[in-house]
C-alpha positions in Angstrom: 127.2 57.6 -1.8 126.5 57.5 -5.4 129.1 60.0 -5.7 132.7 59.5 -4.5 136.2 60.1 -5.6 138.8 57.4 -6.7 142.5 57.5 -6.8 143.7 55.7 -9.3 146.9 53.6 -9.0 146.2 50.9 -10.5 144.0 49.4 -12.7 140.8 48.6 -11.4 137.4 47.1 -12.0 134.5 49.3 -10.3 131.1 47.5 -10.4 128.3 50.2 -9.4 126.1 48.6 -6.8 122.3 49.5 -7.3 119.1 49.2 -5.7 115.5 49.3 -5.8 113.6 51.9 -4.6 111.4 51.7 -2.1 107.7 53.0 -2.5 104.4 53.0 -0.7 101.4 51.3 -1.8 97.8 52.3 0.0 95.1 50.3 -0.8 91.8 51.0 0.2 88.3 49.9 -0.6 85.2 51.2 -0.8 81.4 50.4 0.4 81.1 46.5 -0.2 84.5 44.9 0.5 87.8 45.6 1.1 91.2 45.6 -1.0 94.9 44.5 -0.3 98.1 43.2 -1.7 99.2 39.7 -2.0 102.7 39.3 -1.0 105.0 36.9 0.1 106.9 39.3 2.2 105.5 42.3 4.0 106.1 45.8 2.6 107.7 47.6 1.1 107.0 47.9 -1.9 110.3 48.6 -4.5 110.6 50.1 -7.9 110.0 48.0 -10.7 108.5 45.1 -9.0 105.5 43.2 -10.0 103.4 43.2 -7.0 99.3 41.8 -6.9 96.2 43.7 -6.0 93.2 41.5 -4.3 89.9 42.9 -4.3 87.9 40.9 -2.0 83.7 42.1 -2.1 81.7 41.5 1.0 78.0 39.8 1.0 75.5 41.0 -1.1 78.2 43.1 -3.3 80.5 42.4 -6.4 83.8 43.9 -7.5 83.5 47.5 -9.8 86.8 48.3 -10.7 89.7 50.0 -9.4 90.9 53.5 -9.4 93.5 55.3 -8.1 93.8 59.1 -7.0 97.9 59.1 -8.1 96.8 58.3 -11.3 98.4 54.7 -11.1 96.0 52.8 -13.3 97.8 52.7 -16.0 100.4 50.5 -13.7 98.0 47.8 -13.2 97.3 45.1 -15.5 92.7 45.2 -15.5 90.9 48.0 -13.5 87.9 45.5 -13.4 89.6 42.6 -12.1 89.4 41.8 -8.4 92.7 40.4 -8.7 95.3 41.9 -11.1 98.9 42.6 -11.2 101.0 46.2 -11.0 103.8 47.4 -12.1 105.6 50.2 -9.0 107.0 52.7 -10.5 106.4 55.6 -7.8 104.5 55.6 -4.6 101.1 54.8 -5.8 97.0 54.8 -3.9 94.6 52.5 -5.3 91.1 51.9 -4.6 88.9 48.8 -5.2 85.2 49.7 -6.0 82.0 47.7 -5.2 79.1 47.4 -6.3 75.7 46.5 -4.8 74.2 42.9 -6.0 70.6 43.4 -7.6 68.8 39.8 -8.9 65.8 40.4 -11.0 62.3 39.3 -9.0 59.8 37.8 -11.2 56.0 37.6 -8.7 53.6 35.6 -11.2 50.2 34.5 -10.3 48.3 31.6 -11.7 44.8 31.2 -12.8 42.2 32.6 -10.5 44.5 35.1 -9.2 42.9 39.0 -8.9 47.0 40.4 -8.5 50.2 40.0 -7.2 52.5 42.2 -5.4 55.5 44.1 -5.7 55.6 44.0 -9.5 58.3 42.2 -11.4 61.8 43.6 -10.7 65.5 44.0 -9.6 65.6 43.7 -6.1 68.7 43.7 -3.5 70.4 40.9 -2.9 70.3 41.8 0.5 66.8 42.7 0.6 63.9 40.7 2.6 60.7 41.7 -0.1 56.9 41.5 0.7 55.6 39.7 -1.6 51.1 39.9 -1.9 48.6 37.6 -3.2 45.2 38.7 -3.8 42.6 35.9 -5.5 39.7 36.6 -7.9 36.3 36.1 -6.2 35.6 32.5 -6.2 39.0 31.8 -6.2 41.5 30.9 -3.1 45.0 31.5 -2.6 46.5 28.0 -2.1 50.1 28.3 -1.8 53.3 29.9 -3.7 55.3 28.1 -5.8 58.9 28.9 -4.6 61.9 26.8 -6.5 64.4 28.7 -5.1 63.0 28.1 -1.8 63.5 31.8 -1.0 60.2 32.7 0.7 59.7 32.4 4.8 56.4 30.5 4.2 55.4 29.7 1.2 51.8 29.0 1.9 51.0 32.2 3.1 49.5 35.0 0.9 51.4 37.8 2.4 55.5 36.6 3.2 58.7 37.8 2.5 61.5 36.9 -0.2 64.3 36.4 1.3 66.7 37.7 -2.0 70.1 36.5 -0.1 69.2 33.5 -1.2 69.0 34.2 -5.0 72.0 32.8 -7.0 70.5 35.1 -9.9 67.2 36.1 -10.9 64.5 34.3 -9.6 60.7 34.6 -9.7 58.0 33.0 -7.2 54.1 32.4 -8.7 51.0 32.4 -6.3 48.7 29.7 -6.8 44.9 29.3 -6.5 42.6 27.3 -6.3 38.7 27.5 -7.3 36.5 28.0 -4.3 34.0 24.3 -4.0 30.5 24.9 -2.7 28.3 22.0 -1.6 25.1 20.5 -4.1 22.5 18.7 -2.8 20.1 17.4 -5.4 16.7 15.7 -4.1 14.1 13.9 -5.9 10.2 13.9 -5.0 8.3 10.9 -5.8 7.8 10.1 -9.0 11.0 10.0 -10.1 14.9 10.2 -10.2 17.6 13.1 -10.7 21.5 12.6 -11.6 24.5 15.0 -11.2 27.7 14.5 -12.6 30.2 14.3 -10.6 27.7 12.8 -8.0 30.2 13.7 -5.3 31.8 16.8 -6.3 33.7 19.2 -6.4 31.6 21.8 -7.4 33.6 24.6 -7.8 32.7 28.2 -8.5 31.9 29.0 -11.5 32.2 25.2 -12.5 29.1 23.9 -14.6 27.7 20.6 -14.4 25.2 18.8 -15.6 22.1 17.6 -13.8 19.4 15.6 -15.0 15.5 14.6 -13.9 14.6 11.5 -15.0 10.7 10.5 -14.3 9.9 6.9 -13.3 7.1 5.3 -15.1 3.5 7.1 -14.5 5.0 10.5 -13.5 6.2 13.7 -15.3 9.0 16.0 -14.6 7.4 19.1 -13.2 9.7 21.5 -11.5 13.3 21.7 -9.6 12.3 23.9 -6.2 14.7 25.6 -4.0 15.8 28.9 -3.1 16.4 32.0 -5.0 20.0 31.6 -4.8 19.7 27.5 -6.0 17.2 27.9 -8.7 19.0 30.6 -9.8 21.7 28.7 -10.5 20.3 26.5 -13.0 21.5 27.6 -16.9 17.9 26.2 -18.8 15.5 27.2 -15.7 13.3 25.8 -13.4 11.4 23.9 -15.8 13.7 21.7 -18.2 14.3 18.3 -16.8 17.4 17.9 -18.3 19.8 20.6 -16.8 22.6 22.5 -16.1 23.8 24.6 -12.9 26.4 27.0 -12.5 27.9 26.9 -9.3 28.7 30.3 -7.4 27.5 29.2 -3.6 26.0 26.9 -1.8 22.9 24.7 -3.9 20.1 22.8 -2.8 17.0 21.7 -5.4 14.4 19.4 -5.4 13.2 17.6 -8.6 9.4 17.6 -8.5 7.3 15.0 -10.1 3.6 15.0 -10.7 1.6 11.7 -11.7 0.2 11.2 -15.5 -3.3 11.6 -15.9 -4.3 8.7 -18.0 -7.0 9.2 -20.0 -8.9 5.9 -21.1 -11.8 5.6 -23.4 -13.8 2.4 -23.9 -16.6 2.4 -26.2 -18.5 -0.6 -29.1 -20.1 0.0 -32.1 -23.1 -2.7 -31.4 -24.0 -5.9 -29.6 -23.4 -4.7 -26.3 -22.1 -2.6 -23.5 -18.5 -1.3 -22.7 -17.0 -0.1 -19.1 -13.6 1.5 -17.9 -13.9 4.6 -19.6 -12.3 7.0 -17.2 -9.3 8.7 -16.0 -6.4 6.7 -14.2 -2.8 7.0 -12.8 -0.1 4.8 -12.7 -1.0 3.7 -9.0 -4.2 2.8 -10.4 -5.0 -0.8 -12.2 -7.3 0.1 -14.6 -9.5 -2.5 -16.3 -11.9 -2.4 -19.1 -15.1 -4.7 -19.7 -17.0 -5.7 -22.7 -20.8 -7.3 -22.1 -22.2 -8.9 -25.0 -26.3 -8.2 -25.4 -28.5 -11.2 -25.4 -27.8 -12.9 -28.9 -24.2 -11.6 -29.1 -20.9 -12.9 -27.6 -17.8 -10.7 -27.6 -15.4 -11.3 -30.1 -11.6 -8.7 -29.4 -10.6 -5.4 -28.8 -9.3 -3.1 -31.3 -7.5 0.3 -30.8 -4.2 0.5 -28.3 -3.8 -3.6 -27.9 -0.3 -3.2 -27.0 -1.5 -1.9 -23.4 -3.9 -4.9 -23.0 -2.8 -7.5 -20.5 -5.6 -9.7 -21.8 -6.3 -8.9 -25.6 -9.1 -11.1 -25.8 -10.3 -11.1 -22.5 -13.7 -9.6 -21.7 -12.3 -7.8 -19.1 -8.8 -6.8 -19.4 -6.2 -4.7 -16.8 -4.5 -1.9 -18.8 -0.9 -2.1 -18.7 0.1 1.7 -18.0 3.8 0.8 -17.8 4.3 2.4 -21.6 1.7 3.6 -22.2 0.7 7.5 -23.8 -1.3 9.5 -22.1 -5.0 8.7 -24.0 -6.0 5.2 -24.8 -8.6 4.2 -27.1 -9.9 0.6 -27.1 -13.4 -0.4 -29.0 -15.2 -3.8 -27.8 -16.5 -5.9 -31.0 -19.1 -7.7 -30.5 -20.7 -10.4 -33.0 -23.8 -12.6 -33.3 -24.1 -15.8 -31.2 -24.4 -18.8 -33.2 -26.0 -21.9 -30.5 -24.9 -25.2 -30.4 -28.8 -26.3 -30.1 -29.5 -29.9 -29.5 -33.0 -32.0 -30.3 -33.7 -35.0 -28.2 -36.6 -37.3 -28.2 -37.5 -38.8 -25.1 -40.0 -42.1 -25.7 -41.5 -43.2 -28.8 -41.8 -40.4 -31.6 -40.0 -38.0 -34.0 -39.4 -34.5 -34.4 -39.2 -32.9 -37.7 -39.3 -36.4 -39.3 -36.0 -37.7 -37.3 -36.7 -40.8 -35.0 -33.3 -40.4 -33.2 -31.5 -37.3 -31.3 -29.9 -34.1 -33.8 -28.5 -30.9 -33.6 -28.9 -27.4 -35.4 -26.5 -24.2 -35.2 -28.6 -21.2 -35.8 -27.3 -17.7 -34.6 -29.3 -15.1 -32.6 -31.6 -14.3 -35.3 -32.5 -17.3 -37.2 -36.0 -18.8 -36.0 -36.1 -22.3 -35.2 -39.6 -24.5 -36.0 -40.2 -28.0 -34.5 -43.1 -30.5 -35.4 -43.3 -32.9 -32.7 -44.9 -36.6 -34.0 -45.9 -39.1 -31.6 -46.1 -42.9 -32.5 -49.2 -45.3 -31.6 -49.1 -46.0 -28.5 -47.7 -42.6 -26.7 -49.3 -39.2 -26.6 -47.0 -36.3 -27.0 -46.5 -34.5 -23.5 -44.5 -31.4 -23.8 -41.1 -29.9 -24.8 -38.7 -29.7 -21.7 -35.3 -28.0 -21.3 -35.2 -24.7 -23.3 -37.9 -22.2 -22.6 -40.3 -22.0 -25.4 -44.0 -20.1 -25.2 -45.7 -22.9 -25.4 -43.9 -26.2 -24.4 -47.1 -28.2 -24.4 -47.4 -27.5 -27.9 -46.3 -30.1 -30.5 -45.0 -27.7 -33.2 -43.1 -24.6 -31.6 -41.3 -21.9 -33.0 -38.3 -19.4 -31.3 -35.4 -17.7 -32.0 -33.2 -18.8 -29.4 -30.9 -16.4 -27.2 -28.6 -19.1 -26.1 -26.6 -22.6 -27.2 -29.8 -25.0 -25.1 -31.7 -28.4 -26.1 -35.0 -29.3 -26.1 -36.3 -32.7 -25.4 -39.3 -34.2 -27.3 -41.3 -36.1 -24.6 -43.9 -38.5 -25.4 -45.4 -40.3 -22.5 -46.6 -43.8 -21.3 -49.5 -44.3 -19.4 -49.4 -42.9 -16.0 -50.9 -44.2 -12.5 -52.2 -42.4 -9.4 -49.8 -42.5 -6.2 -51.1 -41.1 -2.6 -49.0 -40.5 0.0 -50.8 -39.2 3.6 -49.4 -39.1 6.7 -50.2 -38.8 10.4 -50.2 -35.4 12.4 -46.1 -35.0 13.4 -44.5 -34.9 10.2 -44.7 -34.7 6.2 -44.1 -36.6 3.4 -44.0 -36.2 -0.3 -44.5 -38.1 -3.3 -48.3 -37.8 -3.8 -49.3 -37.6 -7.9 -49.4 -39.2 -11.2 -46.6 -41.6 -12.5 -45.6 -43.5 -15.6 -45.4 -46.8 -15.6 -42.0 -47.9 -14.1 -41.1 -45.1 -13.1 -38.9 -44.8 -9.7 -40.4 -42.9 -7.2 -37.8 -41.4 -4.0 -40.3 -41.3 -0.9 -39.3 -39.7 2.4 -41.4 -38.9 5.5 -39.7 -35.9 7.3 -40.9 -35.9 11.1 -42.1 -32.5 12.3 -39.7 -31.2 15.6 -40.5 -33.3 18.5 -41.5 -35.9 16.1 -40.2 -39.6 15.1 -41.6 -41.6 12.3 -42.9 -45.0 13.0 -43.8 -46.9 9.8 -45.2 -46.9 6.4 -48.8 -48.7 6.1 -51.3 -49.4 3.2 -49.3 -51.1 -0.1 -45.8 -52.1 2.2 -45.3 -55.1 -0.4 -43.7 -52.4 -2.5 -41.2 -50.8 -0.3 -39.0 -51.3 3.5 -42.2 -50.0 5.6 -39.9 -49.3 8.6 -37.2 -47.0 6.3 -38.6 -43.5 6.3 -36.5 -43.0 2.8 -37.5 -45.5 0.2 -37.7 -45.7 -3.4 -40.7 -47.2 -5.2 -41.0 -48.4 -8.5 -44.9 -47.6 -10.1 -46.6 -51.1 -10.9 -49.5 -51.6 -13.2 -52.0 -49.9 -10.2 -53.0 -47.1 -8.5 -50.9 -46.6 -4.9 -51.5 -45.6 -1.6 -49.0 -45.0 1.5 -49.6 -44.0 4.9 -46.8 -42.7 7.3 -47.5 -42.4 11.0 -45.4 -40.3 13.5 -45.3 -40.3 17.2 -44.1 -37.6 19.5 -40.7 -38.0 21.2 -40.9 -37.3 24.5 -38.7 -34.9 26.4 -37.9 -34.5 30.2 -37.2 -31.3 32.3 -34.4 -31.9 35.6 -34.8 -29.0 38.3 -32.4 -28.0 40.7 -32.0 -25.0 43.3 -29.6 -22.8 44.4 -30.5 -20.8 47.6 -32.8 -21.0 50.3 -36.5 -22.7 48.6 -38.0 -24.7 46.3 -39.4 -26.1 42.8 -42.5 -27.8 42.0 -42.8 -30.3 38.5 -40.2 -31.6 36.5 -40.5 -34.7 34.8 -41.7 -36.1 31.2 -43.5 -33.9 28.6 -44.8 -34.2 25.2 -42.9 -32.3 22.3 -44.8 -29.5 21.9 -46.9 -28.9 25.4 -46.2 -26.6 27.7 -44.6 -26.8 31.1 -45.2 -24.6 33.8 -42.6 -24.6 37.1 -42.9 -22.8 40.5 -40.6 -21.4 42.7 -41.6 -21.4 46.5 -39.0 -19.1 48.2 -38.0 -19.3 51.6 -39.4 -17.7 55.1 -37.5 -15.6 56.9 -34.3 -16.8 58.8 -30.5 -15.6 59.5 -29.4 -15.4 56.3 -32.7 -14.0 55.4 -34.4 -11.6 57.4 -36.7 -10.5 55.0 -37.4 -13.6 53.4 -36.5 -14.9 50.5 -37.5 -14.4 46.6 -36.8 -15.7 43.4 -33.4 -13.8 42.1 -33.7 -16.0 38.8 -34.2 -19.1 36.5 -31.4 -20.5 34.8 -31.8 -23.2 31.8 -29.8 -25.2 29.6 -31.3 -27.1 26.7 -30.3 -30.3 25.2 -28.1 -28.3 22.9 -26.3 -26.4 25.7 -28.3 -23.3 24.9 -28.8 -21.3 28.5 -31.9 -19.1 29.3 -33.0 -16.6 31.9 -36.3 -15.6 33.4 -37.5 -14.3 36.4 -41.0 -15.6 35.4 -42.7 -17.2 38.2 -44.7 -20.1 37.5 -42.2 -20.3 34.7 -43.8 -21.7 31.2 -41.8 -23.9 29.0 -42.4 -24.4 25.1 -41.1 -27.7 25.0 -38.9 -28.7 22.1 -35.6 -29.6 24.1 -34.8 -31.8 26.8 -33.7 -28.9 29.8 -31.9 -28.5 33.0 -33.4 -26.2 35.3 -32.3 -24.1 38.5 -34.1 -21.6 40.5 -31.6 -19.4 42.1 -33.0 -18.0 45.2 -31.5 -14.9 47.1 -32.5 -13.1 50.2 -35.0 -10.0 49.5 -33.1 -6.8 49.6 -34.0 -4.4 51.7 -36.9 -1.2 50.0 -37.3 -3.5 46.9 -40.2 -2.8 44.7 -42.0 -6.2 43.9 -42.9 -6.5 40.0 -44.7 -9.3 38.4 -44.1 -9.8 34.8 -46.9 -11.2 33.4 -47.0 -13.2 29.6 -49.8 -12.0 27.2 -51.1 -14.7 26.2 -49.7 -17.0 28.9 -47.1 -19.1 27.5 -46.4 -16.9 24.8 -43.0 -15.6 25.0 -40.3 -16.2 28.2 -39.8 -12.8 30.4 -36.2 -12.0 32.4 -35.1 -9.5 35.1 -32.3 -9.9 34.9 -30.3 -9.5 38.8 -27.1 -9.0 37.6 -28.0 -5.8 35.7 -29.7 -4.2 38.7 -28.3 -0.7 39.7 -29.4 1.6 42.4 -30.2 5.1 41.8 -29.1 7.1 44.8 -30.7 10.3 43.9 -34.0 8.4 43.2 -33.9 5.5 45.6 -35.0 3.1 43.8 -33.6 -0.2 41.8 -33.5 0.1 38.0 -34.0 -3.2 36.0 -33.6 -4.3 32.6 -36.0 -6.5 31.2 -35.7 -8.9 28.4 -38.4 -10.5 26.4 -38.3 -13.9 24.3 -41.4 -15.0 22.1 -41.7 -18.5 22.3 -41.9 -20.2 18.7 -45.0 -19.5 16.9 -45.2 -16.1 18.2 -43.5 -12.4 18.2 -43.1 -9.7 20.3 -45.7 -6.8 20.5 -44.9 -4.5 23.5 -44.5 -3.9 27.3 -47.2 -1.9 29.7 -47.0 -1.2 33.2 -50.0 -1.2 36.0 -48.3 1.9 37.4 -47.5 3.8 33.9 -43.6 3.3 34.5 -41.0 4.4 31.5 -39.6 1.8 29.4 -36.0 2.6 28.2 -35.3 3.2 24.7 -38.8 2.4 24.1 -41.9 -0.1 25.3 -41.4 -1.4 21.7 -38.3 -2.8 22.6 -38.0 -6.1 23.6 -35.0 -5.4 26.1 -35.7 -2.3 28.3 -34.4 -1.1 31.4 -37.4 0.5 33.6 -37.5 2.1 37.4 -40.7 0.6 39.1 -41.5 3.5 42.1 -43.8 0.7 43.6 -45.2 -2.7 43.6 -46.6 -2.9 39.7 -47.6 -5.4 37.2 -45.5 -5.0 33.8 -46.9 -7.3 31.1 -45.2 -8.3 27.9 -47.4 -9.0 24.9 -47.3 -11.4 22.2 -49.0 -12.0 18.7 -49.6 -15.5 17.6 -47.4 -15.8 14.0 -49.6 -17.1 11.3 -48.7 -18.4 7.5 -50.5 -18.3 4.4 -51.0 -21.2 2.4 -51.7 -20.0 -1.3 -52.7 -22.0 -4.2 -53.6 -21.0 -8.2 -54.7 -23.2 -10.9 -56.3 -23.1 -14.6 -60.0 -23.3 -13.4 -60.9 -24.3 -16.7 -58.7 -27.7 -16.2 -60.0 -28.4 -12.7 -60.5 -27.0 -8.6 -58.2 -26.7 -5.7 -59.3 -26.3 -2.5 -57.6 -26.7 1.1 -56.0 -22.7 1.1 -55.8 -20.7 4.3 -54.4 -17.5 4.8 -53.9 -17.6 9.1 -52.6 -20.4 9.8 -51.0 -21.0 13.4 -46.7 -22.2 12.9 -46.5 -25.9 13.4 -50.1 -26.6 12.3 -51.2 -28.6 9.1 -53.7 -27.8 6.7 -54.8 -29.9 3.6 -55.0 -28.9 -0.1 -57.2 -30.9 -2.1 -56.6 -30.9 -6.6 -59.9 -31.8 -7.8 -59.3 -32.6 -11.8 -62.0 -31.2 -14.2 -64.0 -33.4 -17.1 -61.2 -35.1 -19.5 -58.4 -34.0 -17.2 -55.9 -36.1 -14.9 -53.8 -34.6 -12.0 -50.7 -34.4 -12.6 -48.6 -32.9 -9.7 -47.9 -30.2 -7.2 -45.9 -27.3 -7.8 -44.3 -24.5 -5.8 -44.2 -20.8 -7.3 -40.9 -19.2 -6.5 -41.7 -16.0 -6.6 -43.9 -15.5 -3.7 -42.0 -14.8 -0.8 -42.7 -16.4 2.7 
């Protein structure tokens, strides 16, 4: 007992034992952790002993401070430590305090984002947020950029934040990206288009440029497409070079329309132009100059730098480079002739005794005096056309570079050349002394020549070509010809038979007949003549149904006679030649059809006029059609019954003209019907004081 009673006896020594009191602590905690004391040794707690408080916050919580419903506080070291020391002086309650954890949630958005949601903000630390994207139009959300990695899925535009992961404020940022569209740029002909990028991306709202380039010849017209593409060019439809704004899908067309060159030739003088006109680049234009008699062409002026051929009289234009109008002028200038004098024999012109030459241009008249020594006679001028070229002294303005020759003339000798019927020869006239003389006789068709007769001493009589060389006499030359002869060979296929054959004169006429068959097995009705079939020497083949058939012969021939049985109702024709021997006639078997409605065999006929004649017409005994026409010489007719048709023929005649100066002399010998292959003789009778000189065919009548 604190209090007691002593008896004192003695001394003594009292030592006064003490100790602590004992106290209770309570600790308790409140939302968001719990609270305890550290000790070494359990409870209890005594008086004056220095004893440790451990706040200890749960998750998503952080220590407050402590407080104490005895109104201990004062006892403990820090009421806002977790972990702080007290002092016991009584029994005592304390209380640790919590605190929720809040982190600060920054939700940015990047370009091309419309908004973002929850707005910027503290958030729990226990708390799973929603967090929105929503892009601008054009835009896509691509992902959110998430450091802290505290969002479920990131590339999502609606997730949640997961803010237990925080450390401390945080913030996430939605990304977009600018919506790409695709571009498809065509060109037309004409030309070519660029876009840059040529691949893309084209993103919304991106611009890019875009060009139309025109290839040479063409100009940019238009870019085409739909409302929406065309739309999306910035300079409009019409300017080449471009831009498009990109806000959907795009598809344009660069149109191109060819140039319209315009090209205009003209000249001043001297002669005519050509290639004015209009061109495009596919065409190849070319211009032409024509100098005028008297002129020659001497350059283009105007746009030479488009002429292939700059001094060309005709010229391609290079439209490569070319502008749109071209002007070229022709220039032309007067022709100045390289004009030669000869002198052919003994004499002079214009006192020279020897050849010379002037230059005079297109208007500069030339005079020549013509002098002949003793002994030669002037004779004419020869080469250049003047008015008069039998006139010694002659004056022209020439059109061209030309010579003239000066001919003064020996003394001349008659040569005759005649021939037999068969063939012709040439050669016939007056000739100067010496002078070589190229002799041919030309046999007629069915002709040969045989020799030369009358003054042989001078020439080969048995060479049909010779040369002669004039003495110091008059000349005469006969050449005879002999027909060559020519043979026919007959043959037959079928039942009958041919008559003739054998050797014929060029020229006569052979007539064959074909003797068909009686009747027998293979021919019950007899037999008739389906056809002849010859070949000439040339391997020429003919056909006629002629019977006697008539040969013009000019060709050796092999003949057949093809016989076939008669069919049965055939209509019997004769075709008869008018004149005989005029022209060969053909019914031709192998073009015979039957005509089932009519009953009756249609034919086609062919006529062939023999040489020396021409085709006039067919007629029939019975009146029967000729198809196209009876003027035709190949018809096709349908005989009803047992008719003559006749073919008929006009002998071809020729016309032997002749003109001459009366006053100078008289020609006789012209005929105007003359049978082909027949000869007729022309006769030059010279006049008082005049010679003959020679024979001369006029060009310009037409045979």
């Amino acid at each position: 007992s604190s209090s007691t009673t002593l008896t004192v006896q003695q001394d003594h020594s009292l030592i006064a034992h003490f100790s602590k009191l004992p106290f209770s602590i309570t600790t308790s905690a409140g939302v968001g952790g719990s609270a305890s004391v550290v000790e070494s040794e359990p409870p209890p707690f005594y008086f004056d002993n220095n004893y440790t408080l451990f706040a200890d916050p749960t998750f998503g919580y952080s220590f407050s401070h402590w407080s104490s419903s005895s109104n201990s506080l004062d006892l403990i070291d820090s009421q806002t430590s977790p972990i702080t020391s007290f002092l016991v002086q009584g029994d005592a309650t304390y209380t640790a305090n919590f605190s929720q954890i809040n982190y600060g949630l920054q939700v940015l958005m990047g370009e091309g984002g419309e908004a973002v949601y929850p707005e910027s903000g503290d958030q729990s630390a226990l708390s799973m947020v929603q967090v929105t994207a929503v892009a601008q139009d054009g835009y896509d959300f691509e992902i959110w950029e998430d450091p802290d990695a505290l969002l479920t899925d990131s590339s999502l535009s609606v997730t949640e934040a997961n803010m237990s992961k925080a450390s401390g404020s945080v913030s996430v940022t939605a990304t977009f990206s600018k919506k790409t569209y695709s571009v498809e740029i065509n060109e037309g002909t004409g030309g070519n288009v660029s876009l840059s990028p040529a691949s893309g991306p084209w993103e919304h709202n991106g611009v890019y440029e875009l060009n139309a380039t025109s290839q040479v010849g063409y100009t940019f017209s238009e870019w085409q497409g739909d409302t929406n593409s065309t739309s999306s060019l910035l300079n409009g439809t019409s300017d080449a070079i471009n831009k498009i704004g990109v806000s959907g899908p795009i598809s344009l067309t660069a149109v191109f329309a060819e140039n319209a060159y315009s090209i205009s030739a003209t000249t001043v003088q001297g002669g005519t132009v050509s290639g004015t006109n209009s061109y495009t680049i596919n065409d190849t234009p070319t211009i032409s100059a024509q100098p005028s008699t008297g002129w020659k062409f001497s350059h283009w002026i105007g746009d030479l730098d488009h002429l292939v051929a700059a001094n060309a009289t005709s010229s391609l234009v290079d439209l490569t480079l070319a502008p749109l109008t071209l002007s070229f002028e022709a220039v032309f200038e007067r022709e100045v002739y390289d004009f030669s004098v000869f002198i052919d024999g003994n004499g002079s012109v214009n006192g020279y005794n020897s050849n010379f030459t002037l230059s005079p241009d297109s208007a500069t008249e030339v005079s020549l005096v013509a002098v002949s020594q003793a002994g030669w006679n002037f004779e004419r001028w020869y080469g250049y056309s003047v008015s008069d070229p039998a006139a010694s002294s002659i004056t022209f303005i020439p059109s061209s570079s030309g010579s003239l020759t000066a001919t003064f003339e020996r003394n001349s000798y008659d040569l005759t050349v005649t021939n037999s019927t068969g063939g012709e020869t040439n050669g016939t006239g007056t000739y100067l002394y010496d002078s070589a003389i190229s002799l041919q006789a030309s046999p007629s068709p069915g002709y040969m020549f045989v020799k030369w007769t009358g003054n042989t001493e001078l020439i080969d009589e048995l060479d049909p070509v010779v040369t002669l060389r004039v003495p110091d006499q008059n000349i005469s030359l006969y050449a005879e010809f002999t027909p060559i002869p020519l043979t026919i060979t007959t043959s037959v296929v079928g039942s009958g038979t041919v008559s003739s054959g054998g050797t014929y004169d060029t020229g006569s006429t052979a007539t064959l007949n074909a003797t068909p068959s009686g009747i027998d097995t293979a021919g019950p009705r007899g037999y008739q003549l389906e056809r002849w079939i010859w070949f000439s020497s040339g391997g020429t083949s003919y056909n006629s149904t002629d019977n006697p058939l008539e040969l013009y012969m000019d060709s050796n021939f092999t003949v057949t006679a093809v016989f076939s049985p008669i069919p049965p109702d055939d209509v019997e024709i004769e075709l008869v030649s008018t004149p005989s021997g005029a022209g060969t006639l053909f019914d031709d078997p192998d073009a015979r059809t039957w005509d089932v409605d009519l009953d009756l065999i249609q034919r086609d006929l062919q006529a062939s006029a023999n040489p020396g004649f021409s085709f006039l017409g067919w007629n029939s005994s019975l009146n029967a059609s000729f198809n196209p026409s009876w003027m035709n010489p190949a018809v096709t007719v349908t005989p009803q019954s047992a008719s003559t048709i006749t073919a008929y023929f006009t002998p071809i005649t020729q016309k032997v003209l002749t003109s001459f100066d009366s006053s100078k002399g008289t020609v006789t010998g012209a005929a105007i019907d003359l049978p082909t292959n027949t000869s007729t003789l022309i006769t030059a009778q010279p006049g008082e004081n005049q010679i003959f000189y020679s024979w001369e065919l006029n060009k310009t009548v037409e045979y």
